[in-house]
C-alpha positions as CSV (number, residue, x, y, z in Angstrom):
1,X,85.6,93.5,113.6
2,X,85.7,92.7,109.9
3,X,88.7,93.2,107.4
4,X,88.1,93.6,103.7
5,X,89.5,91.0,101.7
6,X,92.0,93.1,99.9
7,X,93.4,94.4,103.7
8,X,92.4,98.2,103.0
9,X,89.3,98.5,105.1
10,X,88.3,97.5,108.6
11,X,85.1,97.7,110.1
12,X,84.1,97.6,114.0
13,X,80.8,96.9,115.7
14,X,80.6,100.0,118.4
15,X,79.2,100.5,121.9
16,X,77.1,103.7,120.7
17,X,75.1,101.7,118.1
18,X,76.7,102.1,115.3
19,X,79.3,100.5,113.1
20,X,82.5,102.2,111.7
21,X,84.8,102.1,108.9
22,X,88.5,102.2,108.9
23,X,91.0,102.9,106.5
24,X,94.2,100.6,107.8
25,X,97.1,102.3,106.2
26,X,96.3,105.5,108.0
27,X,93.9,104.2,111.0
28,X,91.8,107.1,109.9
29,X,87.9,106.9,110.7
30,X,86.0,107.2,107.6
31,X,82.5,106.6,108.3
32,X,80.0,105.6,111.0
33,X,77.2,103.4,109.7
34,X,74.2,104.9,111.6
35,X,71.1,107.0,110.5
36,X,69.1,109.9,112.2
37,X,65.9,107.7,110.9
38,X,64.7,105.2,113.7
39,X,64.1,102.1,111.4
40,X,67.6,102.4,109.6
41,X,69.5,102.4,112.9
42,X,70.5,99.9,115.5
43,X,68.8,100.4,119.0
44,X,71.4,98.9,120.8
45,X,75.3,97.8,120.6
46,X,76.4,96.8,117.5
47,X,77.9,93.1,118.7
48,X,78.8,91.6,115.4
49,X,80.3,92.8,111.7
50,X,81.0,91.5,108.1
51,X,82.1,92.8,105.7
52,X,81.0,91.3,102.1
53,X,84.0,89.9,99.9
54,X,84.0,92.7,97.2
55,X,84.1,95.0,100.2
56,X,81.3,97.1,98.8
57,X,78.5,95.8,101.8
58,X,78.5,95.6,105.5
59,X,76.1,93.3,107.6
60,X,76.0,94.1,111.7
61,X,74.0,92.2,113.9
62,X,73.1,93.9,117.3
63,X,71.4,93.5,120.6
64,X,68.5,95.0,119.4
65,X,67.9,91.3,117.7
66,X,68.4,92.8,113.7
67,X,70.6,92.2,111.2
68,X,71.1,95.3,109.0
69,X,72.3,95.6,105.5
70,X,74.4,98.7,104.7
71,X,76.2,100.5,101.6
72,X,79.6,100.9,102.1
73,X,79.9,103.4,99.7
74,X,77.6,105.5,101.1
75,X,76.5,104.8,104.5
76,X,72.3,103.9,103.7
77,X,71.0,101.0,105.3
78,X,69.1,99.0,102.9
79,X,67.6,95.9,105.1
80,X,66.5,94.5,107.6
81,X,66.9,91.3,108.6
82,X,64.2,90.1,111.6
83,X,63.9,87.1,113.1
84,X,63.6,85.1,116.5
85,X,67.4,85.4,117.4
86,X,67.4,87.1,120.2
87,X,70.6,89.3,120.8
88,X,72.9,89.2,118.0
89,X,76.3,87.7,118.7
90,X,78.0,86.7,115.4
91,X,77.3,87.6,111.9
92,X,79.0,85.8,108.6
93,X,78.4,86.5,105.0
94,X,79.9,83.1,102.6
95,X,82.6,84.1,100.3
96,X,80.4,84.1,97.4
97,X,77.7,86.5,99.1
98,X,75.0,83.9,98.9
99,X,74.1,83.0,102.4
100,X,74.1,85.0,105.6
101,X,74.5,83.2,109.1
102,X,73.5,85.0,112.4
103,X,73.8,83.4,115.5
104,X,72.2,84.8,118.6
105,X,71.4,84.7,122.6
106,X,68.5,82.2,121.8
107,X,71.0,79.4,121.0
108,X,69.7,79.2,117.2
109,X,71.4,80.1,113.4
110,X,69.4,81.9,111.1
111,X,70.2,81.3,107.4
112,X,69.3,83.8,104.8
113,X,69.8,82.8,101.1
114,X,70.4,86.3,99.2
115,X,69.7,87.1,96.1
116,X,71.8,89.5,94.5
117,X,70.9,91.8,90.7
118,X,74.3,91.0,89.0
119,X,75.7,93.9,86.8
120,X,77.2,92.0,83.5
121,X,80.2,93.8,82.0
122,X,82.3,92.9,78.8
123,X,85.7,90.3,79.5
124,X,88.7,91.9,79.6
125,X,92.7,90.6,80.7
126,X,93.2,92.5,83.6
127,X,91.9,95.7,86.2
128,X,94.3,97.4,88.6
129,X,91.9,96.8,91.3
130,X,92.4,93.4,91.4
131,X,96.3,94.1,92.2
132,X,95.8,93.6,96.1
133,X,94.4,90.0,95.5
134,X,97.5,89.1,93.3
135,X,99.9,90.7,96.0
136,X,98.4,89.0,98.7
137,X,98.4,85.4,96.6
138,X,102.1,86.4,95.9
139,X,102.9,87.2,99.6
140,X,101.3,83.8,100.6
141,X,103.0,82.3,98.2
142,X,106.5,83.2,99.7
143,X,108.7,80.8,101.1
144,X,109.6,81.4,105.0
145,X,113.4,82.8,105.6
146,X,113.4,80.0,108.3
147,X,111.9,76.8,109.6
148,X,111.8,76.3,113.4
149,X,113.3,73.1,115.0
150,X,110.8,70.8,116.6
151,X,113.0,70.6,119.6
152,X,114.5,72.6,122.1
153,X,114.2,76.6,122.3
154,X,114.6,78.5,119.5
155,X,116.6,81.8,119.5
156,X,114.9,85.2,119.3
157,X,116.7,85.1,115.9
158,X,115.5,82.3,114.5
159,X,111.8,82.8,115.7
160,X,112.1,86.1,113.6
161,X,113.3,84.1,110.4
162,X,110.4,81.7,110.6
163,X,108.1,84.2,110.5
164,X,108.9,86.1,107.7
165,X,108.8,85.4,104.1
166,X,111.5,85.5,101.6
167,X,112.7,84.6,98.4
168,X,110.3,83.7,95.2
169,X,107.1,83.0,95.1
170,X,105.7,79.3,94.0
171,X,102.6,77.8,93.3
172,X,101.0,75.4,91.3
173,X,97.5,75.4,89.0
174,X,95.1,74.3,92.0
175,X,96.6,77.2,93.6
176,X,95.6,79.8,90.4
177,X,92.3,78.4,90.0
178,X,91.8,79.2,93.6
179,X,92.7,82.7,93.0
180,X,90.3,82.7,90.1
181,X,87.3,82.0,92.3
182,X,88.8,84.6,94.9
183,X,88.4,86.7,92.2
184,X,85.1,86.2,91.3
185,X,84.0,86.4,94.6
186,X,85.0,89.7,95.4
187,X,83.3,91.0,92.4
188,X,86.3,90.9,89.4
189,X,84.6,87.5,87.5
190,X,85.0,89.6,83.8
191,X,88.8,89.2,84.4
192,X,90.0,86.7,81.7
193,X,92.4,84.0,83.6
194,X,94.8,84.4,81.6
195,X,95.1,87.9,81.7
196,X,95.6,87.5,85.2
197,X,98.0,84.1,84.9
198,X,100.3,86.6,82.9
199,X,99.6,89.5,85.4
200,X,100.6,87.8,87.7
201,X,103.7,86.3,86.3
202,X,105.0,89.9,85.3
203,X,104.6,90.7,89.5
204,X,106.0,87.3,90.3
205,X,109.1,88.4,88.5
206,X,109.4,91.8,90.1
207,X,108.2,90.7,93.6
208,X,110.1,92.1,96.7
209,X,107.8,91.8,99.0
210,X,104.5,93.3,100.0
211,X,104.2,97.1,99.8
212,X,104.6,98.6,103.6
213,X,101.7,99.9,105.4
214,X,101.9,104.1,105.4
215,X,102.2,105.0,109.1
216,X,101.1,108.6,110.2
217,X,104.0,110.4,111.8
218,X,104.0,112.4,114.9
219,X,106.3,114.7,116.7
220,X,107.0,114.5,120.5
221,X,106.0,117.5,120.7
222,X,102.5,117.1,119.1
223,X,102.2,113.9,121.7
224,X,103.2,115.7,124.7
225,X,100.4,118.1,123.9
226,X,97.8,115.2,123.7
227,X,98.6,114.2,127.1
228,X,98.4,117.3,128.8
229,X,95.4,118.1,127.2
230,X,94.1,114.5,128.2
């Protein structure tokens, strides 16, 4: 599995050959990367996932030995990567999108260095799609309600405050100007930093928390059905 680095997307390798995209909020099934054209599709189990930073490509690696490249956005396969790896067991793209790593059965790493047509666009302070980035920094940045002793048990209680965060978030400029290169890794490098230092201040101020995750609702009586029908 792969998670997109804003948390709103997850993508699984599948045992029908295919790879499939996930909405978390909802758990809903959006879209199964596969293609009625023999050359664009795996010919075996999809064994490894990931998902590029910007969340707009997906690499799987199967046991057919490939390494395909797909559009998110639409579901086309675009490459494919060959080599003497034998099945494909792991697949990682670098943060910045530059190199691809596949590891396979034959005990060897393939590198690929990828070279990417970069669509300029004018500076600006700030883009509501970069909001996820600055909430997780924020969430991150949270104190923890509690800190466990290094001795003796700890309550059920107190386990519970140590793992959730509270109070305001802190952080110092090593910190930002990691954020900034988050940023322009996941495809938002025409933000201005200091359109996003005062973003991000004006959230900092207002910060409760992160936003909860919508969870579909369902009757008993809806799950009852299920089963029986099951």
């Amino acid at each position: 599995m792969s998670l997109s680095a804003d948390g709103c997307w997850l993508v699984s390798g599948s045992a029908d050959k295919s790879a499939k995209l996930w909405e978390v909020s909802t758990g809903r099934r959006l879209r199964s990367f596969w293609s009625l054209l023999p050359l664009q599709s795996h010919k075996d189990v999809v064994t490894a996932v990931s998902l590029s930073a910007d969340g707009c490509w997906l690499f799987s690696g199967s046991r057919d030995g490939t390494v395909r490249l797909w559009e998110v956005s639409t579901g086309k396969c675009l490459y494919v990567f060959r080599g003497d790896i034998g099945e494909v067991t792991s697949v990682s793209l670098s943060t910045d999108g530059r190199w691809l790593v596949a590891g396979g059965s034959k005990k060897t790493m393939h590198v690929w260095e990828l070279d990417w047509e970069v669509k300029a666009y004018n500076l600006v302070d700030w883009d509501k799609g970069a909001r996820p980035f600055l909430e997780t920094f924020l969430h991150c940045h949270t104190p923890y309600a509690g800190v466990l002793a290094r001795e003796g048990n700890p309550t059920e209680q107190e386990i519970q405050q140590a793992l959730i965060r509270q109070g305001t978030p802190a952080w110092n400029e090593e910190d930002f100007q990691e954020l900034i290169r988050q940023l322009r890794s996941v495809g938002y490098g025409w933000l201005r930093p200091e359109g996003v230092r005062r973003r991000l201040d004006l959230m900092a101020k207002r910060w409760q928390g992160p936003p909860p995750l919508r969870r579909k609702r369902r009757s008993l009586q809806s799950i009852k059905r299920r089963q029986k029908r099951k």
